[in-house]
N, C-alpha and C positions, 0 to 999 in steps of 0.2 A: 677283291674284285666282285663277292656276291657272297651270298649268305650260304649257300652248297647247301640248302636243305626246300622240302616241300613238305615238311612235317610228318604227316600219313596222308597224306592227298595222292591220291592213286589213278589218272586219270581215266586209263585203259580197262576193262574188266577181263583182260586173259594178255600176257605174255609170251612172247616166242621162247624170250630167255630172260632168265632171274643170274643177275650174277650177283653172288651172294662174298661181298669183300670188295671194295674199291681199293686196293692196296697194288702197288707196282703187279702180281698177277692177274688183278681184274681188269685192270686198264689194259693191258700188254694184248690181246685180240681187238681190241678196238685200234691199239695203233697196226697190228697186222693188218688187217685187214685194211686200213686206210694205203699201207705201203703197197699191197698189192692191189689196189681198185677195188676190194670189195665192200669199201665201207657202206655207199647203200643200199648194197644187199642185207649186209648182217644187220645194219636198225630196222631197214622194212620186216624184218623179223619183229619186232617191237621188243627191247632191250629194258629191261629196270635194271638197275643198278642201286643195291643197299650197302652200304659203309654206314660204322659207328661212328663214326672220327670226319676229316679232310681227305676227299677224295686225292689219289697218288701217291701216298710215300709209306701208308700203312705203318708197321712199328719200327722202320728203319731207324728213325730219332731217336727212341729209346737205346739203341744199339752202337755203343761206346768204343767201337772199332772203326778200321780203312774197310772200306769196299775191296773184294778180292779179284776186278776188274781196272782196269784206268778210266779214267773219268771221260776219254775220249768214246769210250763205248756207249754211255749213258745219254751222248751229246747227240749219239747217230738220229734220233728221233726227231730231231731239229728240220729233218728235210723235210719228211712224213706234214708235219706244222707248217712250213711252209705250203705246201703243195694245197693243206686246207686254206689258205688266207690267213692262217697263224704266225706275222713275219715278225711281230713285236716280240715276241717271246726268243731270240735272237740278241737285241739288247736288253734284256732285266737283268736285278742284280743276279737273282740265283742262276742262272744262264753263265751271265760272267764269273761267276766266282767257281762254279764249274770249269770254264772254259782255263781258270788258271792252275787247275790241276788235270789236264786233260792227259797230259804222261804221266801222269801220278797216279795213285792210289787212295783216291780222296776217301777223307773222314765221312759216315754214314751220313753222320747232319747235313753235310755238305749236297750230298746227293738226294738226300730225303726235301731239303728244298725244292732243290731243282723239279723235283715229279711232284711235287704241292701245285707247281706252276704248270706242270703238265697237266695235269690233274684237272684243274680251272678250264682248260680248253676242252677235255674228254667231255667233264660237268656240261658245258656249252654245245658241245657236237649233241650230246643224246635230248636236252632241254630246248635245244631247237626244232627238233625231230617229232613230228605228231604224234610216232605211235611209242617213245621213249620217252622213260619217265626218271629221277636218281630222287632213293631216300636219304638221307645223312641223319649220323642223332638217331641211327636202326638198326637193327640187324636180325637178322634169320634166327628164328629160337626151331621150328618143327618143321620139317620135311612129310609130306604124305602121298606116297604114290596112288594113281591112280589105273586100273585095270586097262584101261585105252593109252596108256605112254602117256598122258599128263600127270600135274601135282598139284597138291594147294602146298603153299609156304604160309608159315603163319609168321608175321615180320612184330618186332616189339620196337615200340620208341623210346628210347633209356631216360629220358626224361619224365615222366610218368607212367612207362610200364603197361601202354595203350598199347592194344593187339590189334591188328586186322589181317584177314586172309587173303590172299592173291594166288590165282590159278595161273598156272604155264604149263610149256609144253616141255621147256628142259632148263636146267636149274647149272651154273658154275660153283663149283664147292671152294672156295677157294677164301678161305677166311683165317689164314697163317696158321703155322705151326705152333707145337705144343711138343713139349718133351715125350722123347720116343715112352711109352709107357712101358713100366716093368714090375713085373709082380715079384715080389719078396725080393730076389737077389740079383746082382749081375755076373754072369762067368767071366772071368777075367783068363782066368787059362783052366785047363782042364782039374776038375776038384780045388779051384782057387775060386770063392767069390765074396762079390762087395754086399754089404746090406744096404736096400737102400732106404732104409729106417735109420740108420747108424747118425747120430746127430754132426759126424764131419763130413759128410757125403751132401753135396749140393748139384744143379746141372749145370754144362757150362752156360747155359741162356740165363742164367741167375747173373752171373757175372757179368756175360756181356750185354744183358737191359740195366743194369746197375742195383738189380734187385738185390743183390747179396754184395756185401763191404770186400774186398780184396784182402786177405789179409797181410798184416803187417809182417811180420816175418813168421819164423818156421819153416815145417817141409812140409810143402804140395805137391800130392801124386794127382796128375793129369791123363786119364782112362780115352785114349784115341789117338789117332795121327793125322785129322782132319782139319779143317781150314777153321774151324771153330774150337778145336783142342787149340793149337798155336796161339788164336787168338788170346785165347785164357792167357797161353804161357807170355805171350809179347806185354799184355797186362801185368802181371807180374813185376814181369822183367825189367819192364819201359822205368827210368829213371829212379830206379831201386837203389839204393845206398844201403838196405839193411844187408851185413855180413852173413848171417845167420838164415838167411833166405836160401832151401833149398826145392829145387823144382825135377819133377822125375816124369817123364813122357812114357805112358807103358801103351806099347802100342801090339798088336797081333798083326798087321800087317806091313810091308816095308810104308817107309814114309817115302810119299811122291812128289815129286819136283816136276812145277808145271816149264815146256821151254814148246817157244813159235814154233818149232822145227826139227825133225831129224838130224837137219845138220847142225844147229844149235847144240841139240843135247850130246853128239858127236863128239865137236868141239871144247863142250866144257867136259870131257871125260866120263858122262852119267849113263850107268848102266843101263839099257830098256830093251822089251821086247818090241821088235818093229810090226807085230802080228796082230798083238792084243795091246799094245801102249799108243798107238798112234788112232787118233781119229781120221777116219777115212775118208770124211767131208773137207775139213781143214787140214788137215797133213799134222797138223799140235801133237806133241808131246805129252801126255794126260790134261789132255782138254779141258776133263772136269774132275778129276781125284785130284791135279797136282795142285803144290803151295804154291800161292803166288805173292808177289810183294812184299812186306817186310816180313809175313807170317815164314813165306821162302825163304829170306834171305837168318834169319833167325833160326831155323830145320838146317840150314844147311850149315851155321858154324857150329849148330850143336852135335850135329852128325862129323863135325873135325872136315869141312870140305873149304872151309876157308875159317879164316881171323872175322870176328865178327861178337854183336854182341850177346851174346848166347850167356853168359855169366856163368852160374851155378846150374845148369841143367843140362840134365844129363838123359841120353834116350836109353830104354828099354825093350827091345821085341822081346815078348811071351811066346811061347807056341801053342800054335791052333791045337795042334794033337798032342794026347801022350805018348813022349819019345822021350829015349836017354838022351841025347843029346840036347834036350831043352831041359834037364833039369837044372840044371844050375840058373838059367832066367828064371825059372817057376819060383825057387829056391830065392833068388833076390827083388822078385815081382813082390811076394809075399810080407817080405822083410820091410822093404818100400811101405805098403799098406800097413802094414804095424806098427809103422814106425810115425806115418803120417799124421799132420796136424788137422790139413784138410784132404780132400778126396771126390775131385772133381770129373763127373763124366759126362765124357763130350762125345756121347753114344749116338746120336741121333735124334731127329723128328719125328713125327708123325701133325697128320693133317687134324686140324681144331674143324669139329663138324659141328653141323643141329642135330638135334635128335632128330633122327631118319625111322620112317615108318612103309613098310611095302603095301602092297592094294587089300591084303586080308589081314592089315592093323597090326601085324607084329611086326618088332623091332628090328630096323637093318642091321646089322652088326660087319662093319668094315674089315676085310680081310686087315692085318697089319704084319710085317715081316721085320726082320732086324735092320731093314733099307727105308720103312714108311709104312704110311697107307697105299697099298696095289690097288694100279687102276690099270686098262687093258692096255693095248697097244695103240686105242683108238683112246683115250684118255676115261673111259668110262670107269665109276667105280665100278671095284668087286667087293662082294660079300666074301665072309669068313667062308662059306661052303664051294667058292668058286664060282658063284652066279657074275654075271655085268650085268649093269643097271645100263640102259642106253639114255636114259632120264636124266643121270648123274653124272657128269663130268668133271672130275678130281684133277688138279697141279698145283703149283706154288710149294711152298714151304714144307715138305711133312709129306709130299705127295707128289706121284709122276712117273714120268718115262725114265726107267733105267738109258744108259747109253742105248742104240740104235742105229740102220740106216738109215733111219726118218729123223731123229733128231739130232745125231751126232754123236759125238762123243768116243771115247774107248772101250772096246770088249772088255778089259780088265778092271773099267769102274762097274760097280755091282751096289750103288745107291742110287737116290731115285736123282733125277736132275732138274735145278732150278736154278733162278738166276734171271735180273730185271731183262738183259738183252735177249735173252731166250724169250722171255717170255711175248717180246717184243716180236720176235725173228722166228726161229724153227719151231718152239714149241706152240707160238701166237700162231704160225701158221696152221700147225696139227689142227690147233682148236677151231680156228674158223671152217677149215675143210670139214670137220665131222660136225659142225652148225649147217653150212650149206651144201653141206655135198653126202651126208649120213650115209654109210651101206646099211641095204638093208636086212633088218635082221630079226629075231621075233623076239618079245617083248622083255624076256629074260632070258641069254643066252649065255653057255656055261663056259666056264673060261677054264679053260683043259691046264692051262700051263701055271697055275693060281693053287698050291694045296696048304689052305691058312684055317684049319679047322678053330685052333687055337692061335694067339700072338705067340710069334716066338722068343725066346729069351734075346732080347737086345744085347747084342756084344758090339764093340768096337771094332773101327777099322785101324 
């Protein structure tokens, strides 16, 4: 449809906003705000938008899984498109071939088309716009605050490594995840841990971008009980013939099964607390902790809750604490690990930043916690010492609002939340509202509930 780049041709000399990622987070307040009327407000803002890559689908392609959504979720955007004069993107193929998994659980490729083509109309809304600009073939290398709530961004072209500086008022950090970081070891249960120098020890994003081989047989210990440990394991598992293949789930916290409903999860027998397991916005069943789709349906015949293809794997809870009664998990948690060929943890994210610099030249350093990078309740980062940035605005991948009244979710999920329709819907909303509707606040404001001196040791859920 267009070449999705301007090279480094920068028309504007100051920006409202730098959204620094065109990937399904970047886009996702640009379709917010079109769904609720505010789209020309937020460009009179004057908006750049830098992506490396194809505006829309970010590294989803690389990502050898189902979407843990149905594809009908992904489609909802289609009105939003309409509403602009966008009615052809309705019949293309990636539209339709979507629309043939719309109860399903479509493959990442599948939906990574699909926001390629979204993507082309975003490209188009802000390149028609006077005061909006998108680089492609760019990306944010340095963050630098400035003493009055602006920054300079200093943006590189990866084609020859050309820099130019661009001033704004407030910057989107939202440039995908990167493995939770962990220094020297991971706890696995108390006086049990992983090294993660150990040459069998990989993360699960290694597997699921295809960066690291699957292996052929042996035993793999799987470190999590999240939608991304599963995934691993359904890899594995998916069309395996080897005998010798065995897969071991060590997880510290129960494994949750996502269901529409209270009366849903009622019906199929599934134990929950109705206080902390239900989102109070949607009535759901762990909203955002539970398995969904085949990664579900694969947890739950390894948990023995039905006939299913579960094979050779078998779950483990560890315990959080040291208690007698966890010994004997500690005691086979261990054995598992020793015994293991590979040793795969599907620990978590954190947010992929620029280097960040505040108004007196020293380095920002990102609170990070065993959930992400922490950003406030208004999406602003925090610093390691519990400062917010009002400048900086952190979600997507690595980064974000835990469950909330504001965004939804369950009291009992304690990870950061993301996800393309979120980012579209409740969380797209958060963000536009503290774009045009800011509290006011002074320039560095301490965030009370934030105590991240240090990262802390990443464990699983």
């Amino acid at each position: 449809m267009h070449s999705n780049s301007f090279g480094l041709s920068v028309p504007n000399p100051k920006y409202g906003l730098v959204i620094c990622g065109g990937g399904p987070a970047g886009i996702g307040p640009i379709l917010a705000a079109a769904r609720t009327g505010q789209l020309k407000e937020l460009l009179d803002l004057g908006v750049l938008l830098v992506e490396p890559a194809r505006i829309g689908p970010g590294a989803l392609r690389r990502h050898q899984i189902v979407a843990n959504s149905l594809g009908g979720a992904f489609l909802e955007c289609l009105d939003v498109l309409d509403e602009l004069g966008f009615r052809g993107v309705r019949n293309s193929r990636p539209t339709l071939e979507l629309v043939r998994h719309a109860d399903e659980y479509p493959p990442l490729s599948v939906v990574a088309d699909f926001l390629e083509l979204v993507g082309d109309y975003v490209w188009r809304l802000l390149r028609d716009h006077p005061s909006c600009a998108v680089l492609t073939g760019a990306e944010v290398q340095r963050i630098e605050l400035h003493e009055n709530l602006g920054l300079d961004l200093t943006i590189c072209r990866l084609s020859d490594r050309t820099t130019k500086v661009v001033r704004a008022d407030r910057a989107a950090l939202v440039m995908g995840g990167m493995p939770l970081h962990v220094e020297g070891a991971v706890e696995v249960a108390p006086g049990l841990m992983v090294d993660r120098s150990d040459p069998r020890v990989c993360h699960a994003h290694e597997m699921i971008a295809g960066a690291r081989p699957l292996p052929e047989s042996g035993r793999v210990v799987v470190l999590g009980g999240s939608h991304s440990a599963w995934s691993v394991v359904r890899q594995l598992t998916r069309g395996s013939s080897q005998p010798d293949r065995e897969v071991t789930v060590l997880h510290r916290t129960p494994i949750r099964l996502y269901y529409p409903s209270a009366q849903a999860a009622h019906a199929d027998g599934y134990p929950f607390d109705p206080d902390v397991d239900v989102c109070p916005l949607s009535g759901r069943v762990n909203r955002y902790g539970g398995l969904r789709g085949p990664a579900r349906e694969l947890a739950r015949a390894a948990l023995g809750h039905e006939t299913g293809p579960a094979g050779r794997v078998r779950t483990l809870q560890v315990p959080v604490q040291v208690q007698v009664q966890g010994a004997d998990s500690a005691a086979a948690a261990r054995a598992a690990l020793a015994a293991a060929d590979v040793i795969v943890l599907a620990t978590g994210y954190q947010a992929a930043l620029p280097e960040l610099v505040d108004a007196q030249g020293q380095p920002i350093r990102p609170a990070v916690d065993a959930t992400g990078t922490v950003v406030s309740s208004r999406v602003r980062l925090v610093d390691a010492n519990g400062t917010e940035y009002p400048q900086l605005l952190g979600y997507g991948l690595g980064a974000g609002l835990p469950a909330s009244t504001v965004a939804g979710g369950e009291a009992s999920y304690h990870r950061r939340a993301d996800g393309v329709w979120l980012y579209q819907n409740d969380i797209g909303d958060l963000v536009v509202d503290e774009l045009l509707h800011p509290a006011t606040a002074a320039p560095l404001a301490s965030c009370a509930s934030v105590s991240a001196s240090t990262p802390r040791q990443a464990t699983h859920a």
